[in-house]
C-alpha positions, 0 to 999 in steps of 0.5 A: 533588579528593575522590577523592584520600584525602589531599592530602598523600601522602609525606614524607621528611628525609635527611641524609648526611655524606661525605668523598671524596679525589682521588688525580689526583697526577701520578706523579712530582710529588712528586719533584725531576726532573732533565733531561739534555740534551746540547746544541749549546755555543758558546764563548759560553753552556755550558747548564746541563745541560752539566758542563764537565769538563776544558774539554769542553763536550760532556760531559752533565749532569743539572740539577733542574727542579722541587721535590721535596714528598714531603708531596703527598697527595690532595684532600679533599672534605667534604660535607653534604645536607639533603634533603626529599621530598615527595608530594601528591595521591597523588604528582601533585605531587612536590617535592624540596629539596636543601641542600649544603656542600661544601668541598675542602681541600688543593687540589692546585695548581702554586702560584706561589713566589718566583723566589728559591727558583730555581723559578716554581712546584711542585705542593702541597695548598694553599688550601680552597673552598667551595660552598654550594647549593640544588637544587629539582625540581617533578614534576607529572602536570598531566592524565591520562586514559585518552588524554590524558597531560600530565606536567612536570619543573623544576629549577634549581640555585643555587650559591656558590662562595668561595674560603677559603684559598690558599698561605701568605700568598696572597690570589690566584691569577692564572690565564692562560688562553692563546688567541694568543701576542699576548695569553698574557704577561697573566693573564685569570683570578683567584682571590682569598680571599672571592670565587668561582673563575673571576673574569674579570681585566683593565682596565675598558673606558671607551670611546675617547678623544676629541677633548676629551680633547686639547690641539690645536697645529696637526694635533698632540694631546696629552692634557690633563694630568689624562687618564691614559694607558696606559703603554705608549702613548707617543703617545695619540691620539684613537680609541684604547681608554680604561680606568678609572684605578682607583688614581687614579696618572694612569697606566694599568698593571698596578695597574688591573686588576680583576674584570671579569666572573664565569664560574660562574653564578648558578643553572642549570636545566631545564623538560621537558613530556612528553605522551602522546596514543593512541600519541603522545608529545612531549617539550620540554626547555629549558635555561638558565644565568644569570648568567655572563660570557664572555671574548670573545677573538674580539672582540679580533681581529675587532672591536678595531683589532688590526692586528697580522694584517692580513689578517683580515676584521672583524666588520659592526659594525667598519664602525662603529668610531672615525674622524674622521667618526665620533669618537663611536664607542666602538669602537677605530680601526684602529692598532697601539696596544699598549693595542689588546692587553690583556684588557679589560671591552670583550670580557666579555659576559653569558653567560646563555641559554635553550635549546630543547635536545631536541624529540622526537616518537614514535609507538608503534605498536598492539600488534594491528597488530605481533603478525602480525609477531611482533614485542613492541613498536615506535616510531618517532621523530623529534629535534631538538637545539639548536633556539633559543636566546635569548641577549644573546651576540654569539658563535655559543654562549653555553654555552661554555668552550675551556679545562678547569678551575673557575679558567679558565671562560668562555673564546670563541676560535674555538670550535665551536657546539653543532650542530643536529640532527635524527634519525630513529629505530625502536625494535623489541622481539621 
């Protein structure tokens, strides 16, 4: 290494403060709309935007349907960075850490009121969240020559979020993000003070009740007195979903449902190398995302004893659910079961991967050959995109999410997977 004067080559701190808004305010969320509607009246029921005049039930009236709140403003962002840049080798090697706070106050968000005020929700700045992180990148110019090049890029993010503040005496939001009218009355989200948004909600999967779970008359079964029951099955029978009583009341409701999966990740990132060799160029990029779950919705109607819709086919691994020949399976049997119908830990997958995500080769082509054709440069190329990846997800794509929005990630219903493909390309400079 003597030919490099220094082993240390650059160095730089940066700091910055910052604060952004976000005027995504609806045009009229901060009035109290009305509906008219001049609807079909029995003699019966007089819809509310009906005003009976003069025992006219046809005459049109106006009825509020939301909250004025002429207090709306925008979202704010704070945001801190502490940076440093670092040089070695006369810039072989370059190392950059980036430190951040970032906290958004005065959420917008269509916050839950009591069903007392006549309303069920209305659009306010409420609640405060947090993301604290660190950003690292290595550049490297691993081998270089005068045919020969070899150069890599890694990074990887980490983050933490928190929620801070929610409505006025709010511990949570509940969050429904819908995929089928069977299972849209129950939420399947929650942010709650203290923990990350995204948290996937619903009960803990236990397996399947089985046959010394039971007292047994003749061909009838009837849980033992100390097995709780979920509440809306009246009549339990071995094969069907089992889940955690966690208040310990014998009853399996509402009440026991927890967090049973995280949709933000732990840290994500990537790892390029690039190459150059006498006109040749190769470019490698890997992605991956660790530490996030997936709500599996998919499984709930092609792995789960949903009978509602039965002409859908089921998944191979349903050859293996619960049967009387088979009573060690914790795969549900094929009932009709209402416990059959909730969002439970049994359909949360771990949703890290890695990804080959870009495979490019090139050739440029030699500047004698192309100055005949009067032509400055030219390259020929060949991609591929979303060639491999390596994932524990039963799904077609861990890197996935039907629904927008930080409070709903992590959503598989019938999604598209992410296509692999291939191109071919010339790029031609006069």
């Amino acid at each position: 290494m003597e030919k490099y004067k220094s082993w240390f080559s650059s160095g730089k701190l940066r700091l910055s403060w910052g604060l952004t808004g976000n005027n995504r305010i609806g045009e009229y969320d901060r009035y109290a709309l009305l509906d008219m509607l001049k609807a079909h009246v029995t003699t019966s029921t007089i819809p509310n935007t009906v005003y009976p005049f003069d025992n006219n039930t046809g005459n049109v009236g106006v009825a509020p349907i939301s909250l004025p709140n002429e207090d709306l403003k925008w979202e704010t962002t704070e945001q801190w960075n502490l940076g440093l840049d670092l040089g070695f080798f006369d810039e072989r090697i370059g190392f950059t850490v980036d430190l951040y706070r970032k906290t958004t106050r005065d959420l917008l968000l269509d916050a839950q009121l009591p069903y007392s005020s006549g309303y069920s929700s209305a659009m306010k700045n409420i609640g405060k969240v947090r993301n604290d992180g660190i950003e690292l990148t290595l550049n490297a110019v691993n081998i270089q020559n005068k045919t020969f090049k070899w150069s890599t890029n890694f990074n990887i993010s980490f983050n933490k979020n928190k929620v801070m503040e929610l409505a006025e005496n709010q511990v949570r939001i509940l969050s429904t993000a819908k995929f089928d009218q069977n299972f849209n009355g129950q939420p399947n989200y929650i942010a709650k003070i203290g923990y990350p948004m995204g948290m996937i909600y619903g009960y803990v999967y236990e397996g399947t009740y089985k046959y010394e779970d039971f007292d047994k008359s003749g061909s009838t079964y009837t849980l033992k007195g100390n097995t709780p029951h979920y509440t809306s099955e009246s009549n339990t029978q071995p094969g069907m979903p089992k889940y955690a009583d966690l208040n310990g009341d014998g009853v399996i409701d509402s009440k026991d449902r927890t967090m049973i999966g995280r949709g933000l990740p732990i840290h994500t990132g990537g790892f390029t190398n690039n190459f150059e060799y006498k006109g040749f160029d190769l470019s490698v990029f890997f992605q991956w995302s660790y530490g996030n779950d997936i709500l599996n919705a998919n499984r709930l109607f092609f792995n789960g004893g949903f009978q509602k819709k039965k002409d859908l086919n089921q998944y191979a691994s349903y050859a293996n659910r619960w049967t009387p020949d088979n009573p060690n399976s914790d795969i549900p049997a094929a009932t009709n079961s209402s416990s059959n119908l909730v969002i439970s830990s049994r359909v949360v997958e771990d949703g890290s991967f890695l990804r080959l995500k870009t495979v490019t080769l090139g050739y440029t082509i030699p500047k004698n050959f192309l100055n005949k054709y009067k032509i400055d440069n030219a390259r020929v190329y060949l991609a591929a995109q979303n060639l491999w990846t390596l994932t524990g997800y039963s799904g077609y794509d861990p890197e996935v999410s039907i629904r927008e929005g930080a409070l709903t990630p992590g959503l598989d219903f019938s999604s598209y997977p992410r296509a692999y493909s291939i191109s071919f390309g010339i790029n031609l400079g006069f």
